[in-house]
C-alpha positions in Angstrom: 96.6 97.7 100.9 97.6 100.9 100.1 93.4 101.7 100.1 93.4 101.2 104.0 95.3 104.4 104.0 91.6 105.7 104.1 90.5 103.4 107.0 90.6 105.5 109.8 88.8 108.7 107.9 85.6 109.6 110.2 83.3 112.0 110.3 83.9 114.9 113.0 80.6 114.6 114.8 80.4 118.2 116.4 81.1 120.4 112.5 79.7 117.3 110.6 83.2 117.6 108.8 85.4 114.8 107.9 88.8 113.8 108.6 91.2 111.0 108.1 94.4 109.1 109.8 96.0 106.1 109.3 99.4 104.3 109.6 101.6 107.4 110.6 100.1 109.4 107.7 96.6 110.9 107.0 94.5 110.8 103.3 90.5 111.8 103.2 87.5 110.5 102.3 84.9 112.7 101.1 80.8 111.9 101.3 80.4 114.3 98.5 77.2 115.6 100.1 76.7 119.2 101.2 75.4 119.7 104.6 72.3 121.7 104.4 71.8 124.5 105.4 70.2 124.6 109.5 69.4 127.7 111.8 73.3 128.9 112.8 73.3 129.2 116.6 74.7 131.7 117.8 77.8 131.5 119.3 77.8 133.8 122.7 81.0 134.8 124.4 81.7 132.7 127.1 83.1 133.5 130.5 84.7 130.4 130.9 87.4 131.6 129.1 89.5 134.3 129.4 90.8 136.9 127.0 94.1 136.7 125.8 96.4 139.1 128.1 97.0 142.7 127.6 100.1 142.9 125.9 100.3 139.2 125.3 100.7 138.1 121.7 97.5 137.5 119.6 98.6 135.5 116.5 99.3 131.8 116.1 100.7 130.3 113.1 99.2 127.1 112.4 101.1 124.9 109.9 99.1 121.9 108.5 97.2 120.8 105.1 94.1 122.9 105.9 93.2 126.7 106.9 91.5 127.2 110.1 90.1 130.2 109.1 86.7 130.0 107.1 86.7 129.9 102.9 84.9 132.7 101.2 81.5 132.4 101.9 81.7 129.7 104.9 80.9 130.7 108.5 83.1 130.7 110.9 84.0 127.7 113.0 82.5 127.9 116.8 86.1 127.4 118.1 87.6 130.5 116.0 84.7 132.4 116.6 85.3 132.4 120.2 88.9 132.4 119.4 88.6 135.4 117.8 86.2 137.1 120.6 88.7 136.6 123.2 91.0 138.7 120.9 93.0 135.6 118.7 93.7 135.3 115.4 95.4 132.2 113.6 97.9 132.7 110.6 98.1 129.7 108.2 101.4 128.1 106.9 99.8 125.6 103.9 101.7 122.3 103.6 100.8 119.2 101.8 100.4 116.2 103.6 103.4 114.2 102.2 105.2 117.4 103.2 104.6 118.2 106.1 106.5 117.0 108.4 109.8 117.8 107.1 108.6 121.5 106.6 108.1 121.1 110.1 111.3 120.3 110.5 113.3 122.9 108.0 111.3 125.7 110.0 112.7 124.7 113.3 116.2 124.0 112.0 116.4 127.2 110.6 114.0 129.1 112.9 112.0 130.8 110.4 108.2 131.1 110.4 107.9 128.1 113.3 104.6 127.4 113.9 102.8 127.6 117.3 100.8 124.5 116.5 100.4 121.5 114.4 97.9 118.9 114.1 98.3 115.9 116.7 99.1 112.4 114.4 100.4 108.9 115.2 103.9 109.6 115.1 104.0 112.9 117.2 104.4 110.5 120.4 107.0 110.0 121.2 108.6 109.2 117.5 108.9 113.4 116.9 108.4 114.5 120.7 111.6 112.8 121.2 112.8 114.9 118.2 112.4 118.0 119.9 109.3 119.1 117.7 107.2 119.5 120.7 106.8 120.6 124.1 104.6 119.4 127.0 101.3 121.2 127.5 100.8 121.0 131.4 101.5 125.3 131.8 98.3 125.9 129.5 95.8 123.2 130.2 95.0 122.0 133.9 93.8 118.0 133.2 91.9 118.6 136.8 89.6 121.0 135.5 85.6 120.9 134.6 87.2 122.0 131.2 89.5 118.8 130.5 88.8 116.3 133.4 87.1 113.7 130.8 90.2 114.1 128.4 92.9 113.4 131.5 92.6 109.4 131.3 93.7 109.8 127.5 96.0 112.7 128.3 98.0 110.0 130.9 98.8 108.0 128.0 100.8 110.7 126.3 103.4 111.5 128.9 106.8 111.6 129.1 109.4 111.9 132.1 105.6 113.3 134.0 105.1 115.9 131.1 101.7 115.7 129.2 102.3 116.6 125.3 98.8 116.1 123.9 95.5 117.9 125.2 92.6 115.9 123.5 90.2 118.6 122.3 87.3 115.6 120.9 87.4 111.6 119.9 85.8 110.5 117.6 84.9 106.6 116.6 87.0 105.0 114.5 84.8 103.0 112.7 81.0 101.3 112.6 79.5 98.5 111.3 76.5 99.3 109.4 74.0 96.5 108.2 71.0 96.4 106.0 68.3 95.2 108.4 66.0 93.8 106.1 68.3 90.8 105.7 68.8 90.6 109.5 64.8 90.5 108.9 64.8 87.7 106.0 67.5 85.7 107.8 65.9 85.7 110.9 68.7 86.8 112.7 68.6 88.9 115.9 69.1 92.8 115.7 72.9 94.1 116.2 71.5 97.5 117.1 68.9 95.9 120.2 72.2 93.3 121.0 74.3 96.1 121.5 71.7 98.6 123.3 71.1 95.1 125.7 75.0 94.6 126.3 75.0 92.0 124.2 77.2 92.6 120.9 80.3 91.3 121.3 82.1 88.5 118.9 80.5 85.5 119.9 77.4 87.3 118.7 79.3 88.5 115.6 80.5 85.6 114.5 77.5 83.3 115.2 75.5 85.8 113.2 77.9 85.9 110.2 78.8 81.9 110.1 74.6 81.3 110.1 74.4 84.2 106.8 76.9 82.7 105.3 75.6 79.2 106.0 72.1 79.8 104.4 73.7 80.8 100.8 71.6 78.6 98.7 72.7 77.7 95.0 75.3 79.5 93.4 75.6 82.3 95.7 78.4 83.7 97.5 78.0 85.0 100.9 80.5 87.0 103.6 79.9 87.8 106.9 81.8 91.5 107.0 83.6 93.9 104.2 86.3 96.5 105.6 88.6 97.2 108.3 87.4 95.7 111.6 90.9 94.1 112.5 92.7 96.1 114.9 89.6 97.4 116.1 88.4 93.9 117.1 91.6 93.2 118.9 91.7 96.6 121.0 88.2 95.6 122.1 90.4 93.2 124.7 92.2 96.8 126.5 95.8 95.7 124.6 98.2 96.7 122.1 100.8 95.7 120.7 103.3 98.2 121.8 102.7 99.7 125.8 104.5 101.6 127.8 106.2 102.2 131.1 105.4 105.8 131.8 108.0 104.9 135.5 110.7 104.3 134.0 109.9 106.1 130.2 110.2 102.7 128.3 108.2 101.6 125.5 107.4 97.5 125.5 106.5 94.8 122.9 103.0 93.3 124.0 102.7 90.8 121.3 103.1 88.0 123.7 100.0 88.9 125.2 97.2 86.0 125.9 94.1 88.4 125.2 96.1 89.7 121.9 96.7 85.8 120.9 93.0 85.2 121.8 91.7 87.8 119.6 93.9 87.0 116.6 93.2 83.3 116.4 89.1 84.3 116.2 90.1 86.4 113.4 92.3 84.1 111.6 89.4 81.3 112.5 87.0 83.8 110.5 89.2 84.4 107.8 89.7 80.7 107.7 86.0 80.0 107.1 85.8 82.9 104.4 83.4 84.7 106.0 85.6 87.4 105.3 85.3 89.8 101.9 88.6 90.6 101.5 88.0 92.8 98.6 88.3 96.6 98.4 84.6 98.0 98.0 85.0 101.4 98.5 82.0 102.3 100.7 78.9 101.3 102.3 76.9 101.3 99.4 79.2 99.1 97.2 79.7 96.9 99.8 76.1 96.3 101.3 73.9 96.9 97.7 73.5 93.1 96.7 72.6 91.8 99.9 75.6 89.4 99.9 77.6 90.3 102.8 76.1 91.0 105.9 78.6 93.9 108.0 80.6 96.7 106.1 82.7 97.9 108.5 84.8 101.6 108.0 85.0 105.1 109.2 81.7 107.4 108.7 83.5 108.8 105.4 82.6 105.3 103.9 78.7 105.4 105.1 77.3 108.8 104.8 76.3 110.9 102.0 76.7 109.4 98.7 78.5 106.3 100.1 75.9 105.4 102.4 72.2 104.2 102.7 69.6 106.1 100.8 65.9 106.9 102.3 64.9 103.9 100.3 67.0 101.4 102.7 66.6 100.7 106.5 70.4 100.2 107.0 71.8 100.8 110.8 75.2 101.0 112.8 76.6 99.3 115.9 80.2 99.9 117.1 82.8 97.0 116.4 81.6 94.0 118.8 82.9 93.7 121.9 85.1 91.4 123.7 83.2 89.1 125.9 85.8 88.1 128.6 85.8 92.1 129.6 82.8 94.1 131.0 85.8 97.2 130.2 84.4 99.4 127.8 86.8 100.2 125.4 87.3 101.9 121.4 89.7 102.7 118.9 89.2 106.4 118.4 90.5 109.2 116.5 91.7 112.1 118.5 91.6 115.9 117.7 94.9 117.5 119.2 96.8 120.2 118.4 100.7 119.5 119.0 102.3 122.4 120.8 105.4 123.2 118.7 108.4 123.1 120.5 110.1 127.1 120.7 106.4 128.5 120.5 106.8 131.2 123.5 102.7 132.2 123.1 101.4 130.8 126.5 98.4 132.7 126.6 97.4 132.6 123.0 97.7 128.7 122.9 95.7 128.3 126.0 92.6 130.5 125.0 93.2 128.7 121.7 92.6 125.3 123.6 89.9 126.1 125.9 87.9 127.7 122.6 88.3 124.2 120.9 87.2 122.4 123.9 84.3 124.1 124.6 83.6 124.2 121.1 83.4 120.0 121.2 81.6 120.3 124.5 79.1 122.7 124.8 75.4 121.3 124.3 74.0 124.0 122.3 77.1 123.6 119.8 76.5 120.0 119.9 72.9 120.0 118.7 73.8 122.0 116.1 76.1 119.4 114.8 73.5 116.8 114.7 71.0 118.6 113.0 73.7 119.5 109.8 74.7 116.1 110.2 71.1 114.3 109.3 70.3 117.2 107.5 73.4 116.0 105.3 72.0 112.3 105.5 68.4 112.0 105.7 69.2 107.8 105.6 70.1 108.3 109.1 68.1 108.2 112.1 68.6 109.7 115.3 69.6 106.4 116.7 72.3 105.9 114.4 73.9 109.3 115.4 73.6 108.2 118.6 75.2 105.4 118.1 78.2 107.8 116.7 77.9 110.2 119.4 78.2 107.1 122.0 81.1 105.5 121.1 83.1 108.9 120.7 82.4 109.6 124.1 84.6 109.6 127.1 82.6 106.7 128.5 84.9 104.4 126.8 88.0 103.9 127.5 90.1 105.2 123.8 92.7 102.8 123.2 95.9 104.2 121.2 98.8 101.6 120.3 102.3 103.5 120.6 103.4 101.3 117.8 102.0 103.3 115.5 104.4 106.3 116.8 107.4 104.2 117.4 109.7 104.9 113.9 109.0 104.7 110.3 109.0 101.0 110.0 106.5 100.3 112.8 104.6 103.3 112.1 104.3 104.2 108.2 103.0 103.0 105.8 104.7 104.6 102.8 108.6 103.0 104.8 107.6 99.6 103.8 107.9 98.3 100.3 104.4 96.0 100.9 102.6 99.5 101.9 101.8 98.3 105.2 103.5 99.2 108.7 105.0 96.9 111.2 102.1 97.2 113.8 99.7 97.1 111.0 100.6 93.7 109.5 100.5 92.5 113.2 96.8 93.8 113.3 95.3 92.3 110.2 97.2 89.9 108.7 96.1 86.9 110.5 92.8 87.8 108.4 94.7 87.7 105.5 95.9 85.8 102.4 99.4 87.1 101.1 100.0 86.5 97.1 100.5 83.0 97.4 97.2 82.5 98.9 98.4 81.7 102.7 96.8 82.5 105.3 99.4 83.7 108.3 98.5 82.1 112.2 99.1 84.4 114.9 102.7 82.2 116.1 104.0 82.6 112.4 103.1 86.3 112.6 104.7 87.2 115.7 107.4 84.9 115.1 108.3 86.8 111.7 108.0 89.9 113.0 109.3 90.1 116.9 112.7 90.8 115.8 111.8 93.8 114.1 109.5 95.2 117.0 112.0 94.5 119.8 114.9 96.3 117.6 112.5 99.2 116.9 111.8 99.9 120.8 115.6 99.5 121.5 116.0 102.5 119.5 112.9 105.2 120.6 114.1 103.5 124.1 117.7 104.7 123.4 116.7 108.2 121.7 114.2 109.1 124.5 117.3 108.4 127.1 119.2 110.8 124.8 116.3 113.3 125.1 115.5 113.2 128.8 119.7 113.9 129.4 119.2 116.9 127.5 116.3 118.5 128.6 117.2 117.7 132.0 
């Protein structure tokens, strides 16, 4: 389990770089490719930002696992080269990332070297805003802008007591399905990629597809329908999560009684059931997809680009996760860039041009194209369409669905609290898909049974701490 650590880990679209969260902690994956090299646009200044203030201060310190500033011999990031033409400069506190939160925490106990900002993860909200780490955003960052508009339906879901404490600066997908489409060919099977350019890919397409694969094995062989971590992205196709929130009354909720969650859970216990599920760890596209044997692999890009992915031998493509067909909603399970303000950081200005740099940085056309050209450039195996695909599904024109259980407490939330190596709201995900040791197989009612005590305890006590907070800070 502890491998799924990696499953979120995605390529940044925009800087062709790659990142990684999971379950109230982050790892990496790595594509161990270089990007080639493409014509560097250059980056103008831009008069839709300003420059920092006379007499205002310049500097931020940023605390988190990786420098913002360029290695020797890299160029410098859009967003810092703007940063730096509007008169910024960013100082770097290095931290490890099993460390870093409670570094985090020593510097604002003691009140040395706090840092203006720190990266946006699972349990920022409201597990660590309601420990005072942060403060809200709303006097640096208007959500009615041109600049942030697009970003203020995700912004709404991180408020507290009317405060927003997370600016998205990008999303990106959380994970794709690729497919070799020569066997969709030999199988005679229709297309994913024309299904989901029609409207059509959602899970009774999916599954019909993978029951007939697995169906035609012939002999000996051993088929599966998918390899990865589909799971919780499957059941946030329906719009619900497992944890919600009552931003009226600043209340967090259990959702596990949901019909649409039940709904989605029994198809994927039904498809666990019928072993169309590889539950092996494969590592990567190319492990899981290179025999012909199973028909999806299903991960972040980290898992299907450079050396883990398709070479310019294959014809291998990508659709998002399918859809849910009782909603015409369009929804995904994203990964958002965010920097957390840090709570004591008195650098207004500084932290607003900073923002504004890395939005226009992510939005900007010109920046954008560059982007895609390193990125195929990287991975020749990918077409156009593929990156479209990408570029699609990270866009605002879904809905991004974010569960608050994985920000609730340790136990919901993270990973490393639980002696199994998987988090409350993760078991609740993907366990229906699941053996345990003993070889059964968990329904959604013995799931959710087993574990609504713990939920319903956890809330009681983020619902008690954020009562504590709100008296506080007035």
């Amino acid at each position: 389990m502890s491998k799924l650590k990696k499953a979120l880990a995605l390529a940044v679209a925009l800087t062709a770089s790659l990142s990684a969260a999971a379950c109230g902690s982050s790892g990496s994956g790595s594509s161990e490719s270089t990007v080639s090299e493409v014509e560097k646009v250059d980056v103008e200044d831009t008069d839709a930002v300003d420059k920092i203030p006379e007499g205002a201060e310049t500097e931020l310190r940023w605390m988190g696992t990786y420098d913002l500033n360029p290695a020797e011999g890299q160029d410098t990031s859009v967003e810092m080269t703007l940063f730096n033409n509007k008169g910024g400069t960013v100082v770097w506190d290095q931290v490890i990332d099993s460390e870093k939160f409670d570094k985090l925490a020593a510097a604002l106990m003691s009140q040395k070297n706090v840092p203006d900002l720190f990266k946006y993860e699972w349990m920022a909200f409201p597990c660590q805003v309601v420990k005072d780490m942060y403060q809200p955003v709303d006097s640096v960052v208007d959500f009615d802008s041109d600049l942030w508009k697009d970003t203020k339906s995700a912004a709404d879901q991180f408020m507290l007591n009317g405060n927003h404490y997370v600016a998205p600066i990008n999303f990106t997908v959380g994970t794709l399905m690729m497919y070799d489409y020569a066997i969709i060919e030999n199988e005679g099977l229709d297309d994913p990629y024309e299904l989901y350019l029609n409207g059509e890919w959602n899970w009774d397409a999916w599954t019909e597809m993978m029951d007939t694969f697995v169906s035609n094995a012939s002999g000996d062989e051993t088929r599966y329908g998918v390899n990865g971590w589909f799971q919780t992205q499957v059941v946030q196709q329906t719009g619900k999560t497992m944890v919600t929130y009552d931003k009226e009354n600043n209340t967090f909720l259990s959702n596990i009684d949901d019909p649409d969650i039940e709904r989605a859970e029994n198809m994927l216990y039904d498809i666990g059931k019928k072993n169309l599920v590889l539950t092996d760890w494969t590592g990567n596209a190319k492990n899981a997809l290179k025999d012909g044997t199973t028909l999806f692999y299903c991960m972040g890009t980290w898992a299907m680009t450079g050396n883990n992915g398709p070479t310019t031998d294959n014809d291998w493509r990508v659709v998002p996760v399918p859809s849910d067909p009782n909603t015409d909603e369009k929804y995904m399970t994203s990964d958002m860039l965010a920097y957390m303000w840090v709570k004591g950081s008195t650098k207004n200005e500084a932290v607003k041009t900073w923002y504004e740099c890395c939005r226009i940085a992510n939005t900007d056309p010109e920046y954008q194209e560059n982007g895609k050209q390193k990125f195929l450039n990287a991975n020749p195996a990918w077409t156009e369409e593929m990156y479209q695909v990408f570029l699609d599904c990270s866009s605002t024109e879904y809905n991004q669905v974010f569960d608050y259980g994985y920000g609730i407490s340790g136990t919901l939330s993270d990973d490393n609290a639980n002696e199994d190596g998987s988090c409350v709201t993760r078991k609740l995900y993907e366990f229906t898909n699941k053996t345990d040791d003993s070889g059964h197989q968990y329904t959604w009612a013995e799931l959710r049974e087993s574990y609504a005590p713990t939920v319903n305890s956890e809330l009681d006590a983020i619902n008690a701490s954020i009562q504590e907070y709100l008296s506080a800070n007035g």
